[in-house]
N, CA and C atoms as an extended XYZ file, in Angstrom:
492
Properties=species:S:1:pos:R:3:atomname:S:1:resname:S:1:resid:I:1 pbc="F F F"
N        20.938       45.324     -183.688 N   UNK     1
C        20.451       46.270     -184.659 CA  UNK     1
C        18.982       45.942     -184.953 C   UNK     1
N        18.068       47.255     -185.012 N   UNK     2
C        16.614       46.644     -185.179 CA  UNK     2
C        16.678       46.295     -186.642 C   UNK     2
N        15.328       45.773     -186.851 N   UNK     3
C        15.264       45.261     -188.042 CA  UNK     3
C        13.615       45.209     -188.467 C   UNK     3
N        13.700       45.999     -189.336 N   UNK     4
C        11.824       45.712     -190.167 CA  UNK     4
C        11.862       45.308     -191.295 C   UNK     4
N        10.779       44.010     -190.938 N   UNK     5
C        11.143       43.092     -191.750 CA  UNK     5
C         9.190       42.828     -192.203 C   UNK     5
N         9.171       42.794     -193.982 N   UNK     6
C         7.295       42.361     -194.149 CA  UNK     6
C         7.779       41.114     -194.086 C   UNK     6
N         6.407       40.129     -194.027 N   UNK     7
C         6.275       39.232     -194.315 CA  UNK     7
C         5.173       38.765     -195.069 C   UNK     7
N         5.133       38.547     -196.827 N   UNK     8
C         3.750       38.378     -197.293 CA  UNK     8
C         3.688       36.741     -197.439 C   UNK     8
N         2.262       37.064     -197.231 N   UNK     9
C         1.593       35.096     -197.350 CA  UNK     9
C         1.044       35.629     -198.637 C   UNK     9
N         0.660       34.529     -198.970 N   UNK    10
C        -0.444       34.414     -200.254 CA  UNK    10
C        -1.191       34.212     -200.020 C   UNK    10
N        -2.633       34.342     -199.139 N   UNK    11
C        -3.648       34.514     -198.730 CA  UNK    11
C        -4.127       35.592     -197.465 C   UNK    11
N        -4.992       36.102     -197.404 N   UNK    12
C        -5.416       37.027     -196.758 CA  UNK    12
C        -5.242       36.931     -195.640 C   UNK    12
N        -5.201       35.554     -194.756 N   UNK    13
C        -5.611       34.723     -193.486 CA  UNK    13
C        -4.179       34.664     -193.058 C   UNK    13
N        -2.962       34.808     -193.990 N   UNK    14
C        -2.014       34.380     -193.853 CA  UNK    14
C        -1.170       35.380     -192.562 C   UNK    14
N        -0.891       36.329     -192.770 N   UNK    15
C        -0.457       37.245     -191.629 CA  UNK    15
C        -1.222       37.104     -190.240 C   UNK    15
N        -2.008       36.714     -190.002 N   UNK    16
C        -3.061       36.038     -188.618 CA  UNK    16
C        -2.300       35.301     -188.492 C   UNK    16
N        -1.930       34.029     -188.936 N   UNK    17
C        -1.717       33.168     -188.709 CA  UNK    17
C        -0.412       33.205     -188.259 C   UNK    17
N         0.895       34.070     -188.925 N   UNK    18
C         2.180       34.358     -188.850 CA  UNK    18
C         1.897       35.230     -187.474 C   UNK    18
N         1.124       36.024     -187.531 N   UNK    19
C         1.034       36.703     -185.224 CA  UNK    19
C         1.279       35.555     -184.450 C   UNK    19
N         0.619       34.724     -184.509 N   UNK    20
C         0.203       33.835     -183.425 CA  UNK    20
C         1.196       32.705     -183.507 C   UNK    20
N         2.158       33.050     -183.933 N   UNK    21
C         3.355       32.364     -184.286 CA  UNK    21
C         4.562       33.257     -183.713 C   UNK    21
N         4.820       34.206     -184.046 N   UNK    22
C         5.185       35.624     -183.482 CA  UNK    22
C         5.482       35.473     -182.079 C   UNK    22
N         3.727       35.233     -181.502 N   UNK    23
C         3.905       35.570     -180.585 CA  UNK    23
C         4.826       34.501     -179.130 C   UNK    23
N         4.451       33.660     -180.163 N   UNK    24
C         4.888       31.858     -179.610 CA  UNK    24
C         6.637       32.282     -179.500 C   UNK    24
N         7.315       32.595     -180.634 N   UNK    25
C         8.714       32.850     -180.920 CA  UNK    25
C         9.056       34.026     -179.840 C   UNK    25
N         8.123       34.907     -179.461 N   UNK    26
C         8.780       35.629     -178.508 CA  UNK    26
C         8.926       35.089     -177.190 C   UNK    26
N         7.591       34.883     -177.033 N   UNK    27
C         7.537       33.697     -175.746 CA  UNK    27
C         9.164       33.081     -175.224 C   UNK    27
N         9.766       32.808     -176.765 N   UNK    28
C        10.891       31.266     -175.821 CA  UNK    28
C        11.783       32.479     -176.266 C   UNK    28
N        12.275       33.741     -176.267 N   UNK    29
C        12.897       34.354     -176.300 CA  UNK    29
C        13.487       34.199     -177.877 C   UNK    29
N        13.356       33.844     -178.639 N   UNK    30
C        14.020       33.980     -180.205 CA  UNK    30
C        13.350       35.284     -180.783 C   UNK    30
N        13.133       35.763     -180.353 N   UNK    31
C        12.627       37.305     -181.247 CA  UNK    31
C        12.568       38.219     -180.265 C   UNK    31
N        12.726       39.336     -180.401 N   UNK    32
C        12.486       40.909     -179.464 CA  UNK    32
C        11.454       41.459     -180.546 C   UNK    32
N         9.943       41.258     -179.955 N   UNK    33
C         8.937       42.227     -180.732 CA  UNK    33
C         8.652       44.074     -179.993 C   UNK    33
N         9.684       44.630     -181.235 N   UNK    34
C         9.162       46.095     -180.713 CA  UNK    34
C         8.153       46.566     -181.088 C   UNK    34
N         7.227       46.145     -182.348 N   UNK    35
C         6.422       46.880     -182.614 CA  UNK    35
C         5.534       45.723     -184.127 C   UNK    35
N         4.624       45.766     -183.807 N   UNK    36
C         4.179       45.227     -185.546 CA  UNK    36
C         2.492       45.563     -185.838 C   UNK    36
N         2.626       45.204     -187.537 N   UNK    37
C         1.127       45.328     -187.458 CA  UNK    37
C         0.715       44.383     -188.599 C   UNK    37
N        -0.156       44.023     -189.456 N   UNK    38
C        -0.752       43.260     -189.895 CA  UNK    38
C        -1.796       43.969     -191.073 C   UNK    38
N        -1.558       43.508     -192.636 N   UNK    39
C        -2.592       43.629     -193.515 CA  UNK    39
C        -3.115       42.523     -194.111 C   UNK    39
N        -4.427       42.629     -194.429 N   UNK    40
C        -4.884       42.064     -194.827 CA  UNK    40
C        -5.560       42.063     -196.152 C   UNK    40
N        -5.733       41.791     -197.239 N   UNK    41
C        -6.217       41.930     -198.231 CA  UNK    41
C        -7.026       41.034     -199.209 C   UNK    41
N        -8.541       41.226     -198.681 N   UNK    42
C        -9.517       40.305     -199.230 CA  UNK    42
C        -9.509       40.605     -201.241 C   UNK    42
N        -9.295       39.594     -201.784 N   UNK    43
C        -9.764       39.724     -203.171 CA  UNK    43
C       -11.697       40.440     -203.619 C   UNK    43
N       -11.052       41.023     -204.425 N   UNK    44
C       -12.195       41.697     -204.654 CA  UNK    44
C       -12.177       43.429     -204.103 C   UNK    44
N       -10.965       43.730     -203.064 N   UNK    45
C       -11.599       44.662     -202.400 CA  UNK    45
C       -10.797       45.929     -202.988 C   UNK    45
N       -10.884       47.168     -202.703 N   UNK    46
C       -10.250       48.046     -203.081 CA  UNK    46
C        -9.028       48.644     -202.776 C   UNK    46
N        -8.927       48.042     -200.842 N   UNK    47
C        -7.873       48.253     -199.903 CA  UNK    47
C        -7.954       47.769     -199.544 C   UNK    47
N        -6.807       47.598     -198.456 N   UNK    48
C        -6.532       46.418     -197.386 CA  UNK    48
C        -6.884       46.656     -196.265 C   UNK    48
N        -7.123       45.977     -194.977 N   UNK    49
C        -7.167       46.398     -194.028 CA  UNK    49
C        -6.267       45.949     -192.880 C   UNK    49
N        -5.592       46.794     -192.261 N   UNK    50
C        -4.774       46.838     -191.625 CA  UNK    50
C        -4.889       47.027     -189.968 C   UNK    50
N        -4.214       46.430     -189.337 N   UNK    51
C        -4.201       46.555     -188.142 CA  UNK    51
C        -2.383       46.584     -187.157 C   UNK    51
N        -2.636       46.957     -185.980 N   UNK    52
C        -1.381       47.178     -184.944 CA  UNK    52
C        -1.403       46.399     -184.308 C   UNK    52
N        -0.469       45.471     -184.062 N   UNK    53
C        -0.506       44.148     -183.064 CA  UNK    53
C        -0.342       45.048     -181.498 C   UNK    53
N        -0.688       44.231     -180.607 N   UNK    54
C        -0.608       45.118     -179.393 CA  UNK    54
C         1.179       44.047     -178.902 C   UNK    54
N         1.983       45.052     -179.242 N   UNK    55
C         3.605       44.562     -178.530 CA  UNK    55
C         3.359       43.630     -177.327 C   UNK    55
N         4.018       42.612     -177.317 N   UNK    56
C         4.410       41.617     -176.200 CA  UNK    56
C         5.139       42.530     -174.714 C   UNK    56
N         5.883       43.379     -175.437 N   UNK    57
C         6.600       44.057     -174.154 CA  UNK    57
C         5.843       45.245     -173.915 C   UNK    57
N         5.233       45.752     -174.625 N   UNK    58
C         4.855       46.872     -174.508 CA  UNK    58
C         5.837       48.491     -174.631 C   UNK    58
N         7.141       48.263     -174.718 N   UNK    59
C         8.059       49.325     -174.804 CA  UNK    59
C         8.581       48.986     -175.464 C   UNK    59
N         8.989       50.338     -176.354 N   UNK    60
C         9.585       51.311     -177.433 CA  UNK    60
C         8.329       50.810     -178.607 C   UNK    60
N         7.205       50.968     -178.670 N   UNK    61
C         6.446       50.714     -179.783 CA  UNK    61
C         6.280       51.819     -180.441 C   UNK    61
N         6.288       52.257     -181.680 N   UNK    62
C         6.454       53.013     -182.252 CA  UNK    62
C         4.925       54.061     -182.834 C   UNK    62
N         4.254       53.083     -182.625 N   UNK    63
C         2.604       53.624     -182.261 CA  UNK    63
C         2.028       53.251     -183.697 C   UNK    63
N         0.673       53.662     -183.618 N   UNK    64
C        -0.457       54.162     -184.352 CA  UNK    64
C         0.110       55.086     -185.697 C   UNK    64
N         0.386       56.149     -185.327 N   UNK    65
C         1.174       57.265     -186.381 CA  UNK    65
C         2.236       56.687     -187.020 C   UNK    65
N         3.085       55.783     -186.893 N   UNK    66
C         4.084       55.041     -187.719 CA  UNK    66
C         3.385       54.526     -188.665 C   UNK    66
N         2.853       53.399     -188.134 N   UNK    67
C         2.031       52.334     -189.122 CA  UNK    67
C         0.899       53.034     -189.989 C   UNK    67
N         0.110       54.022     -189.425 N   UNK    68
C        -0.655       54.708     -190.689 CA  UNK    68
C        -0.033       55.356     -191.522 C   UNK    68
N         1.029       55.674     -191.634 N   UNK    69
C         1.933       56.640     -192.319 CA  UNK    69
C         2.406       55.866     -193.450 C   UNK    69
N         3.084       54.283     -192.864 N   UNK    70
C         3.685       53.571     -193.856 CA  UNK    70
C         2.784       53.073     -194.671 C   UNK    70
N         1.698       52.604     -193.783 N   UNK    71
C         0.613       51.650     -194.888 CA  UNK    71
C         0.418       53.264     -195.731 C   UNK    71
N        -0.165       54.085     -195.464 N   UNK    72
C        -1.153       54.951     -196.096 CA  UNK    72
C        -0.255       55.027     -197.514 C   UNK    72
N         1.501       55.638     -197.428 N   UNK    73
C         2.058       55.336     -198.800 CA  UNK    73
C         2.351       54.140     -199.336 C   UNK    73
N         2.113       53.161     -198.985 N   UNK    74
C         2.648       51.871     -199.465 CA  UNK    74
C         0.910       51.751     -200.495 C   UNK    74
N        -0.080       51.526     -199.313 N   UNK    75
C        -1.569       51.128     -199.971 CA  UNK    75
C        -2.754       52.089     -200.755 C   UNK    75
N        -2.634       53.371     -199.970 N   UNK    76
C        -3.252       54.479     -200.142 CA  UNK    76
C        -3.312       55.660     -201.036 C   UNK    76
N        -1.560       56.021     -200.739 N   UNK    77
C        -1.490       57.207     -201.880 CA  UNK    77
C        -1.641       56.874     -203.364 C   UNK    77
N        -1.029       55.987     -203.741 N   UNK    78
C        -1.232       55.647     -204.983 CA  UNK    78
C        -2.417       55.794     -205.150 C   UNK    78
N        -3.598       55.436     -204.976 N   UNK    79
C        -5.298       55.351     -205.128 CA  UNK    79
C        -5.715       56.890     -205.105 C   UNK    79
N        -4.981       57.906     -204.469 N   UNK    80
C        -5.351       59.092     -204.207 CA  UNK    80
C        -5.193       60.932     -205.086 C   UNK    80
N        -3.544       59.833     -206.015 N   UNK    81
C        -3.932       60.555     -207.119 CA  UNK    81
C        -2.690       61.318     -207.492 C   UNK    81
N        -2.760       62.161     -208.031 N   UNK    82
C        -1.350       63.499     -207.825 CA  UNK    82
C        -2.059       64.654     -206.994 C   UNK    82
N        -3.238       64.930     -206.643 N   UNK    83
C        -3.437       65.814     -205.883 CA  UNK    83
C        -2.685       65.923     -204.352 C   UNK    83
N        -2.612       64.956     -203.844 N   UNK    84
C        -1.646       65.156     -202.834 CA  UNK    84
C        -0.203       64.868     -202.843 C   UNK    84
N         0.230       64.567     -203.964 N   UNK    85
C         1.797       63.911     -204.208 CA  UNK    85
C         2.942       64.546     -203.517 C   UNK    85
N         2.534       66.091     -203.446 N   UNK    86
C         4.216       66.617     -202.758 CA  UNK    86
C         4.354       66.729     -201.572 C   UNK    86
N         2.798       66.549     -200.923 N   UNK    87
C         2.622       66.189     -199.580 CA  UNK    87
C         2.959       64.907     -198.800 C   UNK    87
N         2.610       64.094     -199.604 N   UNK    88
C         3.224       62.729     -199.389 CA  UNK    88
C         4.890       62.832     -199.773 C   UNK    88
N         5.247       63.077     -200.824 N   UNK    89
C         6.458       62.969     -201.169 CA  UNK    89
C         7.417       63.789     -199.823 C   UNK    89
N         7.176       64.998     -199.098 N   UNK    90
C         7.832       65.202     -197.974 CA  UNK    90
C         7.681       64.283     -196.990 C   UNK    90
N         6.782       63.676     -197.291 N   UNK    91
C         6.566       62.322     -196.231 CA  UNK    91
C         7.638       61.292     -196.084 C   UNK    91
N         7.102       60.667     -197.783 N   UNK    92
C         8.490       59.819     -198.216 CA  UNK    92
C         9.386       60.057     -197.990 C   UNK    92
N        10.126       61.120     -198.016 N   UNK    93
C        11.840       61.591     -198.322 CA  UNK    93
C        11.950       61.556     -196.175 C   UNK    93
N        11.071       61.780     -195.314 N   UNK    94
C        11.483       61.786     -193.995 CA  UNK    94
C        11.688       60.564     -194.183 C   UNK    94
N        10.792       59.472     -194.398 N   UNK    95
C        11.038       57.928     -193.989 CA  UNK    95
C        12.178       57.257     -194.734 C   UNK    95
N        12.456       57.708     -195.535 N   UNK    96
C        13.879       57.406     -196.243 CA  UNK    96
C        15.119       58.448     -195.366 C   UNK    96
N        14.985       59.022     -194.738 N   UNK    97
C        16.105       59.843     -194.254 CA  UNK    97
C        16.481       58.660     -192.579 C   UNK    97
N        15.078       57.361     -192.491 N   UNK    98
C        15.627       56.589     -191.262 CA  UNK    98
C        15.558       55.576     -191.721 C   UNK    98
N        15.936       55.151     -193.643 N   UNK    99
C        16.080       54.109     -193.767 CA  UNK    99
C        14.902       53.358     -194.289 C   UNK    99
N        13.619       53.912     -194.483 N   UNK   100
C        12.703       53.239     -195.348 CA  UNK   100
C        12.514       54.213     -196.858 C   UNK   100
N        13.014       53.589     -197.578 N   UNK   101
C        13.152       54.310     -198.938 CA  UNK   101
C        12.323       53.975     -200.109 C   UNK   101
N        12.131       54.449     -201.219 N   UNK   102
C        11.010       54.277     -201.863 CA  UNK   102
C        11.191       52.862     -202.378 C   UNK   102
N        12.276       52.400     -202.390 N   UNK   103
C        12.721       51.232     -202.753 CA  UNK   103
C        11.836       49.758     -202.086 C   UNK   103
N        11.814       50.297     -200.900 N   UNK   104
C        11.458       49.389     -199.899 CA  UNK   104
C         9.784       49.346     -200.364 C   UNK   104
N         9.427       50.960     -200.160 N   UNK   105
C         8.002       50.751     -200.456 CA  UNK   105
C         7.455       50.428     -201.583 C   UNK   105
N         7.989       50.553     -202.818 N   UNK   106
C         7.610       50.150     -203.702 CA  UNK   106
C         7.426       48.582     -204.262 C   UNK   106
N         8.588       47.846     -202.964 N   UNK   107
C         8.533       46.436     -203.296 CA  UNK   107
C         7.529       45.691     -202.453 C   UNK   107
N         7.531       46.730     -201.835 N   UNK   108
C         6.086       46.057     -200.700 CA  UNK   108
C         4.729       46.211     -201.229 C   UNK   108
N         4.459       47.258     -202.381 N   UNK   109
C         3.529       47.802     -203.009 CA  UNK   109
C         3.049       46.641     -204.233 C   UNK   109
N         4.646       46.073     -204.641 N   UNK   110
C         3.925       45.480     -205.563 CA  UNK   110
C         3.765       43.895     -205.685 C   UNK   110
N         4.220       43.804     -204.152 N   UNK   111
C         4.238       42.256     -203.876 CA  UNK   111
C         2.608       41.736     -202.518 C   UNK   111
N         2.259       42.782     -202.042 N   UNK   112
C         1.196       42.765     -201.122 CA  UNK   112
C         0.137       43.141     -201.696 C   UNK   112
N        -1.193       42.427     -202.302 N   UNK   113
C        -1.929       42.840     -203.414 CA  UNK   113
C        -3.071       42.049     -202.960 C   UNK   113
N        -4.430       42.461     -203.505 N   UNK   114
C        -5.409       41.472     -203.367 CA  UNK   114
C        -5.292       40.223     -203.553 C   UNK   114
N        -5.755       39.462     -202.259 N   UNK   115
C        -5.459       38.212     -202.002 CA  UNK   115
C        -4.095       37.558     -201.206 C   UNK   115
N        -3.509       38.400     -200.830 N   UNK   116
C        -2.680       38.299     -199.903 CA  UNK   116
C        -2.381       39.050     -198.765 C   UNK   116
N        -1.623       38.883     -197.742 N   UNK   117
C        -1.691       39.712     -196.597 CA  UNK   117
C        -0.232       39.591     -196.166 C   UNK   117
N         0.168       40.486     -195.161 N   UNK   118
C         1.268       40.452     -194.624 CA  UNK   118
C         1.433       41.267     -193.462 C   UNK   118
N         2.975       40.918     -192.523 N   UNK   119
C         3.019       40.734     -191.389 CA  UNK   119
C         4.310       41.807     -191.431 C   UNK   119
N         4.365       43.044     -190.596 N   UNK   120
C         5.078       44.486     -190.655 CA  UNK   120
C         5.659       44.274     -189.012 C   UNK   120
N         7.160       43.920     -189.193 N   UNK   121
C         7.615       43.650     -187.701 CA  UNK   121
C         8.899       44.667     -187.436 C   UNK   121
N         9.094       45.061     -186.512 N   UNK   122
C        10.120       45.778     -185.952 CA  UNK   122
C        10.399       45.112     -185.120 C   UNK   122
N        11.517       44.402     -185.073 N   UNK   123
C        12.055       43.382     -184.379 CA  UNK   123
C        13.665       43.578     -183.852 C   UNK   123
N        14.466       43.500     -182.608 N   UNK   124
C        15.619       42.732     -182.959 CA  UNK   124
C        15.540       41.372     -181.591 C   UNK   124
N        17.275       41.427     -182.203 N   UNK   125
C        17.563       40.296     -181.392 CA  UNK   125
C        16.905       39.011     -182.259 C   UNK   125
N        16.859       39.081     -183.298 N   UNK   126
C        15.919       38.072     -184.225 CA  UNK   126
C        16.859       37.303     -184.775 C   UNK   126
N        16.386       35.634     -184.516 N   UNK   127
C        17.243       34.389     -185.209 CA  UNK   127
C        15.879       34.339     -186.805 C   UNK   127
N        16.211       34.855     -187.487 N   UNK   128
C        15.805       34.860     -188.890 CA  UNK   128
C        15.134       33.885     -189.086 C   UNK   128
N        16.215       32.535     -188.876 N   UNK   129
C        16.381       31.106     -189.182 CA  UNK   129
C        15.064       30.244     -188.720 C   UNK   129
N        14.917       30.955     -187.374 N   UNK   130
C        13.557       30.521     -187.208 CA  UNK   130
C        12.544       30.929     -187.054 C   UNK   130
N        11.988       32.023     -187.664 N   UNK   131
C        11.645       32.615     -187.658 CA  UNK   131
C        10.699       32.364     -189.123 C   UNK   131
N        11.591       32.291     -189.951 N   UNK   132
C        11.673       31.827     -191.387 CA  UNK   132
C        11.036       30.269     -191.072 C   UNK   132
N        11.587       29.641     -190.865 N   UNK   133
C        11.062       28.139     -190.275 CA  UNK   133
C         9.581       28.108     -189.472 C   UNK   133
N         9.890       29.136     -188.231 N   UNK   134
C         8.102       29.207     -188.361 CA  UNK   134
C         7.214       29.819     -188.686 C   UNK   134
N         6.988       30.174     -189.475 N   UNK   135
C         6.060       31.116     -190.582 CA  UNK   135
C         6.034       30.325     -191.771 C   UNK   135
N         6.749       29.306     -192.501 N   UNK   136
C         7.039       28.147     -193.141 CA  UNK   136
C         6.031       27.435     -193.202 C   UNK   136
N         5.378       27.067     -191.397 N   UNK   137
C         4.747       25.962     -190.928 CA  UNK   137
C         3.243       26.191     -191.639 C   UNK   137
N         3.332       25.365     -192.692 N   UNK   138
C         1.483       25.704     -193.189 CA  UNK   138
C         1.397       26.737     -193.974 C   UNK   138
N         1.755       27.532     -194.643 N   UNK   139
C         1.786       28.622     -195.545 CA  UNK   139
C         3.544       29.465     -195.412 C   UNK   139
N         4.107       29.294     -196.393 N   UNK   140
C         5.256       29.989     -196.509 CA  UNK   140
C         5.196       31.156     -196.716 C   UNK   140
N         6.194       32.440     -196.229 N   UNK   141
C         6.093       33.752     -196.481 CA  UNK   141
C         7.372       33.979     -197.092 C   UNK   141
N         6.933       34.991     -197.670 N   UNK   142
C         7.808       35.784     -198.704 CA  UNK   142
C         8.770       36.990     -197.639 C   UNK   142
N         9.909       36.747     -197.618 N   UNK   143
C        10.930       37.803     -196.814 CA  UNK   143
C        10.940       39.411     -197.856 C   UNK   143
N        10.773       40.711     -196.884 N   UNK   144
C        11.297       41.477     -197.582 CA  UNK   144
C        11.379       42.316     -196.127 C   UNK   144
N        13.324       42.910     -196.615 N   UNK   145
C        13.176       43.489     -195.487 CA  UNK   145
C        14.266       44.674     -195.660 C   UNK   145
N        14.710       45.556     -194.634 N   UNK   146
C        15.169       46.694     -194.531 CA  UNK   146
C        16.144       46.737     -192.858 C   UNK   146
N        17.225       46.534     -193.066 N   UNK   147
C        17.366       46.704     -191.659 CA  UNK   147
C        17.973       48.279     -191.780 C   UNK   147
N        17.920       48.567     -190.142 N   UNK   148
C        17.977       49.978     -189.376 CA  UNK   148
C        18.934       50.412     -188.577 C   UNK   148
N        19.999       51.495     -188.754 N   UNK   149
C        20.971       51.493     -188.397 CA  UNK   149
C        20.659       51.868     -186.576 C   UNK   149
N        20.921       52.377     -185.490 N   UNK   150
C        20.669       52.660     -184.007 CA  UNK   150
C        20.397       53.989     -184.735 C   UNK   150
N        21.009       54.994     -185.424 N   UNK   151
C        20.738       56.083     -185.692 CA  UNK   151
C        19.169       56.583     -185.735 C   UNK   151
N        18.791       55.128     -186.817 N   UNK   152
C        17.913       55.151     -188.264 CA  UNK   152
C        16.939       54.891     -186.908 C   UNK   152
N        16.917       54.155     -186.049 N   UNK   153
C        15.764       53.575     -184.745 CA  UNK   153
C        15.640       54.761     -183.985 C   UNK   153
N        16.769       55.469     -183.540 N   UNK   154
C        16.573       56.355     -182.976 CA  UNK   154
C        15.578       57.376     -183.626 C   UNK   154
N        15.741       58.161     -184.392 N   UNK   155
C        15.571       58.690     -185.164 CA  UNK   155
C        13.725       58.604     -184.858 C   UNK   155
N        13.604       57.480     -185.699 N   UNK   156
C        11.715       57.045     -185.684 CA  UNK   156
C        11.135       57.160     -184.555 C   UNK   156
N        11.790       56.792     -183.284 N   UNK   157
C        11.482       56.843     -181.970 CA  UNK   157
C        11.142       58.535     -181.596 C   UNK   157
N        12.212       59.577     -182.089 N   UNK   158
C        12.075       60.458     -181.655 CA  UNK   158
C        10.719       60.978     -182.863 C   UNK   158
N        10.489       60.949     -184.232 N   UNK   159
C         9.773       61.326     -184.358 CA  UNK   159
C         8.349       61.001     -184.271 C   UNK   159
N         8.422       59.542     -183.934 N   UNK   160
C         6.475       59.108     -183.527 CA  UNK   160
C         6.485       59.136     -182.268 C   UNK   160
N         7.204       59.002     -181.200 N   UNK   161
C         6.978       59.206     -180.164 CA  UNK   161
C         6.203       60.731     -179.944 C   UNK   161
N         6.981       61.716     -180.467 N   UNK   162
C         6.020       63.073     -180.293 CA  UNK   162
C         4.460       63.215     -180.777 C   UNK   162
N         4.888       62.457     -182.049 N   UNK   163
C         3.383       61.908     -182.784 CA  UNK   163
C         2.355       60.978     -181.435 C   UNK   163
N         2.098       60.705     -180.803 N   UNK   164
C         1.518       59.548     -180.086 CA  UNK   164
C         0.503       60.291     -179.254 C   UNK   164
């Protein structure tokens, strides 16, 4: 079963550091990376900046259009106002119809903040355990996560894939 899972550090540097760890864990086979991306959030700033890890396998990544979509309501809309709210809100209610619900975003909203950063993975086949253990190594991360039914994967696949 896939699984998207954040991961916040308490420093900005911290999600860098959790990739390159990532990428080590896929390496010896303890993780299946389908897709991830990375924020960052310097103190002082207004937004975060975000980026798309380029997948280890390269297939089923969910693209560009996923990840701007999620960050944009998680980091963005809020800053933007009620002028666009019901536009976004048809947004929201799709990504909750595959399992990311406001629930999710809202805890990601209020735990990923200036001065910290975090690590946005679509993963399976994932031993948690170490996973958790290495991301541990030198700065601990904060788990928050959502898993995805085959439906709920399917589903995203069919709609960013057209997006791409």
């Amino acid at each position: 079963m896939p699984t998207l899972t954040v991961w916040k550090f308490d420093s900005p540097g911290g999600a860098d550091n959790a990739e390159r760890k990532l990428l080590d864990l896929a390496k010896q086979d303890l993780i299946n990376v389908i897709d991830a991306a990375t924020v960052s959030w310097e103190q002082g700033r207004k937004k975060p900046k975000t980026r798309q890890l380029a997948s280890p396998t390269g297939a089923g990544a969910l693209g560009g259009t996923f990840w701007g979509l999620l960050f944009g309501l998680i980091f963005f809309v809020p800053l933007l106002g009620a002028a666009i709210g019901a536009a976004t809100g048809a947004l929201a209610g799709s990504l909750a119809d595959v399992g990311i619900d406001d629930n999710f975003i809202n805890q990601v909203r209020d735990r990923v903040t200036p001065g910290t950063s975090a690590l946005f993975l679509m993963s399976s086949d994932t031993v948690v355990d170490k996973v958790k253990t290495a991301f541990g190594e030198g700065e601990s991360g904060e788990l928050i996560f959502t898993n995805l039914s085959d439906e709920q994967e399917a589903a995203l696949r069919a709609v960013f894939s057209d997006a791409a």
